[in-house]
N, C-alpha and C positions, 0 to 999 in steps of 0.2 A: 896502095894506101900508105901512109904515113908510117913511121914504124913505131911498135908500140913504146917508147920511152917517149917518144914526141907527144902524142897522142896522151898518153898519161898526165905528163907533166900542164900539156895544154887545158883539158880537164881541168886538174885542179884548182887552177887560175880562172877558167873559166866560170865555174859552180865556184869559186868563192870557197873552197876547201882547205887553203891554208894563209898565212900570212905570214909576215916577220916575225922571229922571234917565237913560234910555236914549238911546241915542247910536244911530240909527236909519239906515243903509246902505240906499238906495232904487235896484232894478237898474230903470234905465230902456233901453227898446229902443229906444223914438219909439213904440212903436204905442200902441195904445187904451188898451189894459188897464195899463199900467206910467203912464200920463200921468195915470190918473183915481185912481190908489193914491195916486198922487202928490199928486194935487188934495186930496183926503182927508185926509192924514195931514199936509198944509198946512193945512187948516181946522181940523185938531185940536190942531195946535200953538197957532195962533193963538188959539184960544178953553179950551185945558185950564191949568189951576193947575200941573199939571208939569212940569217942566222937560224938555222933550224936541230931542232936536237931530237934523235931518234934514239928512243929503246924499245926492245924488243922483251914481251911478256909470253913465255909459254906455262901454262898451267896443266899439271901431270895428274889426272883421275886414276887410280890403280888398277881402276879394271879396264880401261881401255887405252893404257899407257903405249907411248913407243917403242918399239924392239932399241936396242942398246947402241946396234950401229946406225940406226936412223938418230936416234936422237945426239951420238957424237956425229953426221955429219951435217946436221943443220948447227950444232956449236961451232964447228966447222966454218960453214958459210960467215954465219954473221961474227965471227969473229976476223975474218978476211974481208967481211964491207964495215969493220970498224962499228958493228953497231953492239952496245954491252945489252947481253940476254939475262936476264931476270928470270928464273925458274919459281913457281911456287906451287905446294902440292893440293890439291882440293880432294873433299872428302864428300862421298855422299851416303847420306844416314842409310844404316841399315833395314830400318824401318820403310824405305822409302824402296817406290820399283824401280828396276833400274833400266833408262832410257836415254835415248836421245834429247827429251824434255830435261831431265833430272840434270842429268853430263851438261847440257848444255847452260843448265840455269846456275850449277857451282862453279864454270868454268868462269861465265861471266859475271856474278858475286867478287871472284877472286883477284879479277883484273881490274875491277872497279872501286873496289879497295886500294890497290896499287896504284890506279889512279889519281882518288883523293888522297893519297901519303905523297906522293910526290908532286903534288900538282900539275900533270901533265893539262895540254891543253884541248885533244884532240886523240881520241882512242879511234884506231885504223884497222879495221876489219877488212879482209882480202875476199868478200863474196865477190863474185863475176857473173855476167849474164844468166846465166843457166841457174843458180840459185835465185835469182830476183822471179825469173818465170817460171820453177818449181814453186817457189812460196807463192807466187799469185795463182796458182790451179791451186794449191793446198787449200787455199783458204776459200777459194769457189768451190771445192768438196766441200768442208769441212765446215765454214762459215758464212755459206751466201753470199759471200764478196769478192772481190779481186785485189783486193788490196794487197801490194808487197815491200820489200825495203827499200829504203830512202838513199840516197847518193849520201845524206845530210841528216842526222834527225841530233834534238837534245831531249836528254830526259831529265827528272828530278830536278823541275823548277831550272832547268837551264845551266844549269850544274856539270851537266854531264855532256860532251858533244861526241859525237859517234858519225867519224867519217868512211865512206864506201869508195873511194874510188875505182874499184877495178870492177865497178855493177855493171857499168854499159861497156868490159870486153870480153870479148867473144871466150870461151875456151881456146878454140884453137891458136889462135894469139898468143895465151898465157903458155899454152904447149911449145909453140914454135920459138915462143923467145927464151924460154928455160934451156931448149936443147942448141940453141945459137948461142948462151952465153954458158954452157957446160952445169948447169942446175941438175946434179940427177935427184931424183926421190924415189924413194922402194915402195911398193906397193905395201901399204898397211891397210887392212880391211877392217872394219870395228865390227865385232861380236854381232852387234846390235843393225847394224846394216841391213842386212838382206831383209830385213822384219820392217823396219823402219816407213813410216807412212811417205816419206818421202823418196824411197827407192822406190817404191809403189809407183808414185806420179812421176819419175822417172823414165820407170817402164811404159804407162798410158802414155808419156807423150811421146815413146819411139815408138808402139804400135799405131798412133793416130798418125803419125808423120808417113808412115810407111802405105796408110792409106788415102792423107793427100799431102803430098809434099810441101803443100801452102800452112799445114794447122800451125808450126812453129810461130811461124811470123803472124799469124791472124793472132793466136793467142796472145804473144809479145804487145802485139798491136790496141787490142781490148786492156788487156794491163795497163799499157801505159796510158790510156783516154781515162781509166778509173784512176791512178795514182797522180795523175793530173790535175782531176778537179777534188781529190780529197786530201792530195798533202800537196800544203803549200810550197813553192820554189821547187816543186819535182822538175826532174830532167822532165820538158817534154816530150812528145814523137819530133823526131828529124832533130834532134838537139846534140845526139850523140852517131 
């Protein structure tokens, strides 16, 4: 195949994901996948004719913050692909339980803010294949549907645009290119993990895979015929 920077950058042109002059918000966690988005769309700047501007936003929840040398070696990183990191810290009420919902609903509050101050144009979230077809089993649990994320979506009257590129790649891609261009990441595990509804469906689709090797792809496959006819411009099947 292609190698993944070809592949990525082809994407993006393809789905219509960026254009001249974009002003590019990069949600960086520390882990894999937001470090190698990053790597990426650092290598695209560097080498594309248009004018494009990346920053990179991490937002620091205190309870499930990063150890000290994880978080000096992603300053590290993106300080060596020239991109300027924006830190800001989120709070979540004490009143409130504390979850993956909760974390995840101040984290993205917090970034969306920094968004309208700065007028970025496009906020860059690093989900990869494996999160698009966990979210589409969650939501066939949980809501009757298969509906999952969007390569593409806008929210708040159009206001807001929320690009995925790295939905249709594999993990193992995102692995093999982090360790070809020296990306290390330390294992941080959140509190909240092991409990989390999603490490659940995790688990269901490695004991279902083990009993037919096909569920992965049938799943993937159902997904994507739902995401199809209910969000408009979806990547279709055989698109990616």
């Amino acid at each position: 195949m292609a190698t993944l920077y070809s592949f990525f950058v082809r994407s993006l042109y393809k789905y219509a994901l960026i254009k001249p002059g974009e002003r590019i918000l990069l949600a960086v966690s520390g882990g894999i996948d937001s470090l190698v988005m990053a790597h990426l769309f650092a290598r695209l700047r560097d080498s594309s004719r248009d004018s494009i501007y990346l920053e990179a936003i991490h937002v620091v929840i205190p309870e499930v913050s990063l150890p000290d040398e994880s978080m000096n070696r992603m300053r590290e990183y993106l300080k060596e692909w020239k991109i300027p990191l924006t830190v800001i810290e989120g709070k979540v009420r004490k009143e409130s339980r504390f979850g993956c919902y909760v974390c995840s609903k101040e984290r993205r509050k917090k970034m969306l803010l920094h968004y309208y101050e700065k007028r970025f144009s496009a906020l860059a979230i690093g989900h990869n294949e494996e999160d698009y077809i966990e979210t589409g089993l969650l939501n066939l649990i949980f809501h009757g549907n298969l509906l999952s994320l969007d390569i593409q979506e806008y929210m708040f009257d159009r206001s807001v645009r929320i690009i995925r590129p790295m939905i249709i790649v594999k993990k193992k891609w995102i692995l093999n290119y982090a360790k070809e261009n020296n990306i290390v990441v330390d294992e941080h595990n959140c509190p909240c993990e092991r409990s989390s509804k999603r490490a659940m469906v995790r688990e269901l689709i490695k004991d279902l895979s083990l009993q037919n090797r096909g569920f992965r792809a049938n799943l993937k496959k159902a997904i994507d015929k739902w995401n199809a006819h209910f969000q408009e411009g979806f990547v279709k099947e055989g698109e990616s």
